[in-house]
C-alpha positions as CSV (number, residue, x, y, z in Angstrom):
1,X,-20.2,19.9,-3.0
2,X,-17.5,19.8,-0.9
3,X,-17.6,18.9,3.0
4,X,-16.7,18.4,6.6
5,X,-18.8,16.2,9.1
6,X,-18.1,15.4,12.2
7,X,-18.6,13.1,14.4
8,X,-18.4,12.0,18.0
9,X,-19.0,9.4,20.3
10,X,-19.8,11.9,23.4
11,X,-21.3,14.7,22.0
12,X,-23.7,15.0,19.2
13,X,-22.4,18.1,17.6
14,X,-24.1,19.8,14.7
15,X,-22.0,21.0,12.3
16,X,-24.7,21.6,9.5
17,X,-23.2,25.4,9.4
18,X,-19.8,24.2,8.5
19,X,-21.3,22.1,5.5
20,X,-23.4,24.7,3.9
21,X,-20.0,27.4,4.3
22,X,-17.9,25.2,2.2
23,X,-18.9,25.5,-1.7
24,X,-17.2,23.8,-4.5
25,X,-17.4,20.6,-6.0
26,X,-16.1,17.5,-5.4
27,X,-12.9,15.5,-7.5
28,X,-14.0,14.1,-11.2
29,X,-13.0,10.6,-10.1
30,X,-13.5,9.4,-7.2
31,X,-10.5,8.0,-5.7
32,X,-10.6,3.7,-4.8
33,X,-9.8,3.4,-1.0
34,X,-6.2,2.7,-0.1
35,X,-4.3,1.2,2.8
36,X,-4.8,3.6,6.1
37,X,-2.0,5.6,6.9
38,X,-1.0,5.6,10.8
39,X,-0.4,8.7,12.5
40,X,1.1,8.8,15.9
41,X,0.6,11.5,17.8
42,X,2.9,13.4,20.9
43,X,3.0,16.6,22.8
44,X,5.3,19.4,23.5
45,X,7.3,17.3,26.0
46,X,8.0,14.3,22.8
47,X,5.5,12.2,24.9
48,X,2.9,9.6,22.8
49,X,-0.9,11.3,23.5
50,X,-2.4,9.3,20.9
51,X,-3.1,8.8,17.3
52,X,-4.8,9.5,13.9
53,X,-5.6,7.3,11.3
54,X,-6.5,8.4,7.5
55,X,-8.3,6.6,5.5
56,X,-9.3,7.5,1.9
57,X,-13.1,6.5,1.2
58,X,-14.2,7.6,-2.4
59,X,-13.4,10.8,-2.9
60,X,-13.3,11.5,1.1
61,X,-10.4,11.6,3.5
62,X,-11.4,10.2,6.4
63,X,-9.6,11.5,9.9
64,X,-10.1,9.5,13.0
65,X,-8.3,10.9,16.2
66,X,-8.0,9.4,19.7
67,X,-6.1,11.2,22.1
68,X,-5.5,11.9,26.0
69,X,-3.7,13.8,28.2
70,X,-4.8,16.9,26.2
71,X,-6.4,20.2,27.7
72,X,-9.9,19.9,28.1
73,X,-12.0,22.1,25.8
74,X,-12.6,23.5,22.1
75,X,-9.3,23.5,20.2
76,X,-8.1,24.0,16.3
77,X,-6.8,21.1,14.4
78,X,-5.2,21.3,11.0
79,X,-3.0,19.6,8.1
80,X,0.2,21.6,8.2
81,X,2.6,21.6,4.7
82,X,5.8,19.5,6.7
83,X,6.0,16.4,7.7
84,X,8.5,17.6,10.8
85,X,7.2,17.6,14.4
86,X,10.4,18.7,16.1
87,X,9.6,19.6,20.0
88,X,9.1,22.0,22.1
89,X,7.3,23.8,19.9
90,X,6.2,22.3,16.4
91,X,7.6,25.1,14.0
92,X,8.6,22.9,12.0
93,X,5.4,21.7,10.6
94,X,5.3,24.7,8.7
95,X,2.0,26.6,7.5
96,X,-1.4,25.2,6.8
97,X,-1.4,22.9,4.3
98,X,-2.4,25.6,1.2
99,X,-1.9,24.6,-2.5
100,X,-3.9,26.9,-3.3
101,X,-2.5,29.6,-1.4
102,X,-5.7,31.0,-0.3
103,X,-6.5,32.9,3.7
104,X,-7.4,31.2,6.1
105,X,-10.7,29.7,7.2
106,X,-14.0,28.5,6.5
107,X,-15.5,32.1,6.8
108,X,-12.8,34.0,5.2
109,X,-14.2,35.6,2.1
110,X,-10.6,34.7,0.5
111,X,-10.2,31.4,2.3
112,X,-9.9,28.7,3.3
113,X,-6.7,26.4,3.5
114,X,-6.8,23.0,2.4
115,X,-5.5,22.3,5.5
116,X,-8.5,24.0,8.1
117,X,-10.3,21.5,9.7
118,X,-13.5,22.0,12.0
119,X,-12.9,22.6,15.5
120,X,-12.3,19.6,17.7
121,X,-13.8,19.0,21.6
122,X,-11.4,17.3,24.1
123,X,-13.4,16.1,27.5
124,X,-12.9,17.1,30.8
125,X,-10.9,13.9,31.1
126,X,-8.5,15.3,28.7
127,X,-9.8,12.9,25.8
128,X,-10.8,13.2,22.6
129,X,-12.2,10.4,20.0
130,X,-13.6,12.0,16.8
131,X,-13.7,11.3,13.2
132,X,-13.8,14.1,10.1
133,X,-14.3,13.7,6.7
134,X,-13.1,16.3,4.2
135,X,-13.1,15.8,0.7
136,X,-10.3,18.6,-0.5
137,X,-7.3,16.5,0.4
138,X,-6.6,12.8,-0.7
139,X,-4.0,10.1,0.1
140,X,-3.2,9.9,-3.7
141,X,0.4,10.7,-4.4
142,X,1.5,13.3,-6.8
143,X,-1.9,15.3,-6.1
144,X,-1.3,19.0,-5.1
145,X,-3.6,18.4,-1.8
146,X,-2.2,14.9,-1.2
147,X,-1.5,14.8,2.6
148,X,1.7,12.4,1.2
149,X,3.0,15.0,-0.9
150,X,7.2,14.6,-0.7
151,X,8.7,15.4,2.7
152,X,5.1,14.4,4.0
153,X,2.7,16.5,6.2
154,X,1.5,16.9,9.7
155,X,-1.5,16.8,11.7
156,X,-1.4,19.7,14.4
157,X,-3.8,20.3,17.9
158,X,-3.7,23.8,18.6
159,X,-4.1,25.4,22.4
160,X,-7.3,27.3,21.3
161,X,-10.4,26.8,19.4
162,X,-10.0,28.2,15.5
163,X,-12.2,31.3,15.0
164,X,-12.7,30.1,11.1
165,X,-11.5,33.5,9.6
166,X,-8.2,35.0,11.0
167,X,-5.8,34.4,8.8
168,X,-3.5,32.9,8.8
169,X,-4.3,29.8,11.4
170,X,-8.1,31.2,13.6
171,X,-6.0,32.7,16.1
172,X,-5.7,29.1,17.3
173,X,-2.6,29.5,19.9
174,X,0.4,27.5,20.3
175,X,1.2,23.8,18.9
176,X,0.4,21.3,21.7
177,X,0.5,18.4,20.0
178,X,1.5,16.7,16.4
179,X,2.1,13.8,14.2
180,X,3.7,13.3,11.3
181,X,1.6,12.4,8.1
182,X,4.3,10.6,6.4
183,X,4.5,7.7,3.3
């Protein structure tokens, strides 16, 4: 089966709904863990608001995020198809992240992207520190859901929470902040 959990180290969020919503099964071979892969991450304005780092654990990508200096509240994050974070606006990150090309989100009937990830929380203090684990992308090269496919990837925060089914990206808002998921 494949799955998302999260995690947090403020809020004890349940996201048991989110587990039981994505079906499928998991890779044949489990991929050995590699070296992390460094993610820095900056807002609209080009300035540093943190970073991610991805780890691959098994057959498990593993996404930690610290940032600050973020809006406070629920907000979509996702794996975008270019590894280009060009400011003011992000654009150039491209799409979701979607191989498959499937619809967006995890309650889409025809969805979801590879790229959909669960919401995220940022504090009133305008931090975040959270860690999700999806097992439908990997760090392996020459995969078609490797987050270091040629020209790279990016990690993108959105304005707004993700709704899980309008396609294509939740009706998650603007690009506020990105990093680039690079080799």
């Amino acid at each position: 089966m494949r799955k998302f959990v999260l995690r947090t180290g403020r809020t004890a969020l349940c996201f048991a709904f989110l587990a039981a919503a994505i079906g499928g099964t998991a890779g044949a071979h489990p991929m050995p863990e590699a070296k992390p892969v460094q993610v820095k991450l900056m807002n609209t304005s080009g300035a540093d608001v943190g970073f991610a780092t991805l780890t691959q654990k098994g057959d498990a990508v593993v996404l930690h995020v610290e940032a600050k200096n973020l809006p406070p509240g629920v907000h979509g994050i996702h794996f975008h198809e270019t590894g280009k974070c060009e400011v003011p606006d992000f654009k150039s990150s491209g799409a979701h992240l979607n191989p498959q090309t499937k619809q967006h989100g995890f309650n889409n009937p025809k969805g979801f992207h590879v790229g959909d990830l669960p919401n995220i929380t940022v504090a009133a203090d305008g931090t975040v520190k959270v860690d999700i684990e999806s097992r439908i992308v990997t760090l392996a090269p020459n995969q078609p859901n490797s987050l270091l496919k040629s020209g790279g990837t990016a990690l993108v925060i959105h304005a707004q929470a993700d709704d899980y089914v309008t396609d294509p990206a939740g009706n998650s808002g603007d690009r506020i902040a990105c990093g680039v998921i690079g080799q």
